[in-house]
N, C-alpha and C positions, 0 to 999 in steps of 0.2 A: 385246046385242052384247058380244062379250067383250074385256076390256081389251087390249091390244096394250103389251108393253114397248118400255121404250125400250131405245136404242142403249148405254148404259151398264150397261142389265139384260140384255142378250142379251149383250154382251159377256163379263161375271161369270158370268153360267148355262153358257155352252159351253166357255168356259175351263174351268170346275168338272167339266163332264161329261167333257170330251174331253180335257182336258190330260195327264192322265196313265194314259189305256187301256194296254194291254198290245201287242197285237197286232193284228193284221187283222179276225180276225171281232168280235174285242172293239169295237175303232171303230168298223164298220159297223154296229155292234147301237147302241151310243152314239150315234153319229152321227144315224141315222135314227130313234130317241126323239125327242132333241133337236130335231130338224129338223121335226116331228108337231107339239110340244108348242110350239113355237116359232109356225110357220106356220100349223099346223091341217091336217089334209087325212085321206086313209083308210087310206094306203098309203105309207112313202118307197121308191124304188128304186134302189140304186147300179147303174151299170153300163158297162161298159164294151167299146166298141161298135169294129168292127176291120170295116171294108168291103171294105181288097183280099180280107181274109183270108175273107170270110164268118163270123164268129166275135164272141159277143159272151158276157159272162159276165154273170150277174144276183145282188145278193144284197136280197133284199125285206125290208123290217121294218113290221109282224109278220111273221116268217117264216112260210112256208107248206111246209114240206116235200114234201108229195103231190103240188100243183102246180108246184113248182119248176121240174122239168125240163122242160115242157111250156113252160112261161111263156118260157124261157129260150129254147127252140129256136124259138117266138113272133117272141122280140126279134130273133135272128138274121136270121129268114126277111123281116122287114118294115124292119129297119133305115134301108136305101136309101129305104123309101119314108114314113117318120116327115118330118111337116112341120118339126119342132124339131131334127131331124136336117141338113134342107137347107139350113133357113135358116143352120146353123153352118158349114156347106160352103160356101156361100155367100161368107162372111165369115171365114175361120178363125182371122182374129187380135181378132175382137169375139167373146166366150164371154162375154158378161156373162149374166144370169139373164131369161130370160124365159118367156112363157106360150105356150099353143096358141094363145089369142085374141088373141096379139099378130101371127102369123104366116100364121094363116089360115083364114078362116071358116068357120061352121059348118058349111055346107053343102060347102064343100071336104074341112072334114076328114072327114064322113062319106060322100064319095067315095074315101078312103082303104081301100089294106090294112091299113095299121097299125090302122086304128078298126076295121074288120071281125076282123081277126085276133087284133089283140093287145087294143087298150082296151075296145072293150067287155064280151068276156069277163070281164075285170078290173073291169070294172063301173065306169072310169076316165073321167067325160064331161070332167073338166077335166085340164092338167098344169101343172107348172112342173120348170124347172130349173133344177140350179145346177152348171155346167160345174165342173170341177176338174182338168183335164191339157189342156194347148195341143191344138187340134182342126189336128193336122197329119199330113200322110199321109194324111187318111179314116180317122183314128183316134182316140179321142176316151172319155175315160170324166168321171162324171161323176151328180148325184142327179137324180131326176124324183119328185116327190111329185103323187100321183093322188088326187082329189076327184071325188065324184061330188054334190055337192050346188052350191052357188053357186061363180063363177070366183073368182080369186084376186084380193084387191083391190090397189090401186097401193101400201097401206101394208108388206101381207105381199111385195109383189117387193121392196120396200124393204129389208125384212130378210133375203131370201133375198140382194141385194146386198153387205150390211153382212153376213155372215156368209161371201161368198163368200171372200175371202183369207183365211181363216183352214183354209175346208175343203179349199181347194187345197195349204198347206201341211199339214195333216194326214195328207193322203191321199199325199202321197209318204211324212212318217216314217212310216206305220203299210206301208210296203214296197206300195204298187201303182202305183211309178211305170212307166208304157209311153213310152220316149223312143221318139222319133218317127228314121224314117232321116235321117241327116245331112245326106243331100241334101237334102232336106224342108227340115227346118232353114237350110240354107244359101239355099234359095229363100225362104223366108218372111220371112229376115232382110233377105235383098236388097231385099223389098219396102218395108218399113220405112223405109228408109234417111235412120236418124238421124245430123246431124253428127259431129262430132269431139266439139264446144264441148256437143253435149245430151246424148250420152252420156257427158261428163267432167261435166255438172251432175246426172244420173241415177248415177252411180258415187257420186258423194260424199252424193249422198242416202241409197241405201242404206245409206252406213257411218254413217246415224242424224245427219247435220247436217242447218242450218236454212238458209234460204233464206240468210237473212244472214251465217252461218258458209262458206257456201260461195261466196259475193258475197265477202265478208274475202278466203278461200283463192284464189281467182281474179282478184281485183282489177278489180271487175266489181260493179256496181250489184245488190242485192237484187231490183229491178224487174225487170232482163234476167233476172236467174235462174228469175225466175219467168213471163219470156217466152221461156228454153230449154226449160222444164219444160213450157206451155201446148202449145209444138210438139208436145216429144214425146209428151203425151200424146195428141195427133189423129194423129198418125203412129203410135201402138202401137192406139191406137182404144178409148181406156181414158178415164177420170174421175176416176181415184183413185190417189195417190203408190204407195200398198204393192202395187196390180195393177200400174203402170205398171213395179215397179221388179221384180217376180214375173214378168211378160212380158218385158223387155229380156234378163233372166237365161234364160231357158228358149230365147230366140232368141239365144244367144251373145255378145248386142248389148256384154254390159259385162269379156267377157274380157280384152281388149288393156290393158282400163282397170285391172283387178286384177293383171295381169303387170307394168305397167307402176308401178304402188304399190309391190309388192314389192320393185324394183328398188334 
C-alpha cells in the first residue's frame, strides 16, 4: 500500500505546484498532475458542465488530443443523466467531494447513459469529485478523477476535501470563473437565510480573526461565536471555516457586511 501524505504535506506540495502557474492551460495541466499524484487514479478531468445551455467543456490530464472532441461532445450529451451530476442538483449549496459509490450503486450506475456513453469508453469503473464553482443555475464546473481499478478509499476523499478550498480559489484566479445568473444567486441566498449576528461573525472571520478576537469586537462570549459560526455553517451546508466563508461570499451573503466596514 502506498503511503498517503498528510494534511501538512499536501498542503506544501500543491502550493509548490500550483501557486504560481501562469495561465489556464498552465493550471489545468498542474492541477490535474497534482491531483493524480496526490489521489491516485488514471485519468483527472476538469470540467465544466452548463445544462440550460447543453454545453460542457473538457480539459483531461493526460491529455488526449485525438479523443478529445469526442469525449467532450460525450460529457455534453450525458450530463443531465451523470449520478454525481444529480446528486449536486439535488443539493446545490453541499459541493463538498464525493464518489459514484457514495451516490449510487453499482448496478444503477450501469443502468446509466453516462456509463454506456461516456465512462466506460474511458475505461472509468470508478470517479470522484472535487466541485470548484457554486452548482447554481444547472451550472457547475469542477475535477472528476477516473480509476478503473479499486474505489476511492475514505482517506483519499479526505484529501480530495482538504485540497477542495484551495482548488476553488485557483480556478477562479487562473480566469474560469462561470458566475451564475443573479437571480439564481439571489434565490440560493434567500435559501440560506443567515442572521444579521452570523453573518457579522462570518464577515470578521474572513478578515482572518479568531473566535475570541471577534467575541472582544462584539462583546459577546467566544462560545456564542462559535455557536453563530456552528449555525451558519449547517445553513451554508459546509464543515470547514474557509468553505463556509468561500460560500457566504459567492452567495452575496457578506456584501452589506463589507459596505458597511468601509463606512
Amino acid at each position: 500500500m502506498r503511503d498517503l501524505p498528510t494534511t501538512a504535506a499536501i498542503a506544501a506540495q500543491v502550493s509548490y505546484e500550483l501557486g504560481s502557474v501562469p495561465g489556464q492551460q498552465e493550471y489545468l495541466r498542474a492541477a490535474g498532475q497534482t491531483l493524480l499524484s496526490l489521489i491516485g487514479g488514471d485519468a483527472a478531468g476538469w470540467n465544466l458542465i452548463d445544462l440550460p445551455a447543453r454545453r460542457a467543456e473538457l480539459f483531461l490530464y493526460p491529455e488526449d488530443p485525438v479523443h478529445h472532441r469526442s469525449m467532450e461532445d460525450r460529457l455534453t450529451a450525458t450530463a443531465d443523466d451523470h449520478p454525481l451530476v444529480v446528486s449536486y442538483l439535488r443539493s446545490p449549496l453541499d459541493v463538498t467531494p464525493r464518489r459514484l459509490s457514495d451516490v449510487c450503486s453499482r448496478r444503477e450506475l450501469l443502468g446509466t447513459r453516462t456509463y454506456a456513453e461516456l465512462l466506460r469508453p474511458m475505461g472509468a469503473r470508478h470517479q470522484l469529485t472535487v466541485v470548484t464553482g457554486p452548482m447554481a443555475n444547472a451550472v457547475g464546473r469542477g475535477w472528476a478523477i477516473n480509476r478503473s481499478g479499486a474505489d476511492f478509499t475514505e482517506r483519499e476523499l479526505e484529501i480530495a476535501s482538504q485540497l477542495q478550498p484551495l482548488l476553488r480559489i485557483l480556478d477562479q484566479a487562473a480566469g474560469r470563473r462561470e458566475v451564475p445568473a443573479h437571480g439564481r444567486i439571489a434565490e440560493l441566498a434567500a435559501q440560506v437565510r443567515l442572521t444579521e449576528r452570523e453573518r457579522e461573525v462570518l464577515w470578521w472571520l474572513s478578515q482572518g480573526l479568531t473566535a475570541g478576537a471577534i467575541g472582544h469586537r462584539l462583546r459577546i462570549s467566544s462560545g456564542t461565536v462559535r455557536k453563530h459560526l456552528e449555525n451558519a455553517y449547517g445553513k451554508l451546508e459546509c464543515h470547514d471555516r474557509l468553505m463556509a466563508v468561500q460560500r457566504a461570499r459567492e452567495l452575496g451573503l457578506l456584501d452589506t457586511m463589507r459596505r458597511a466596514a468601509r463606512l
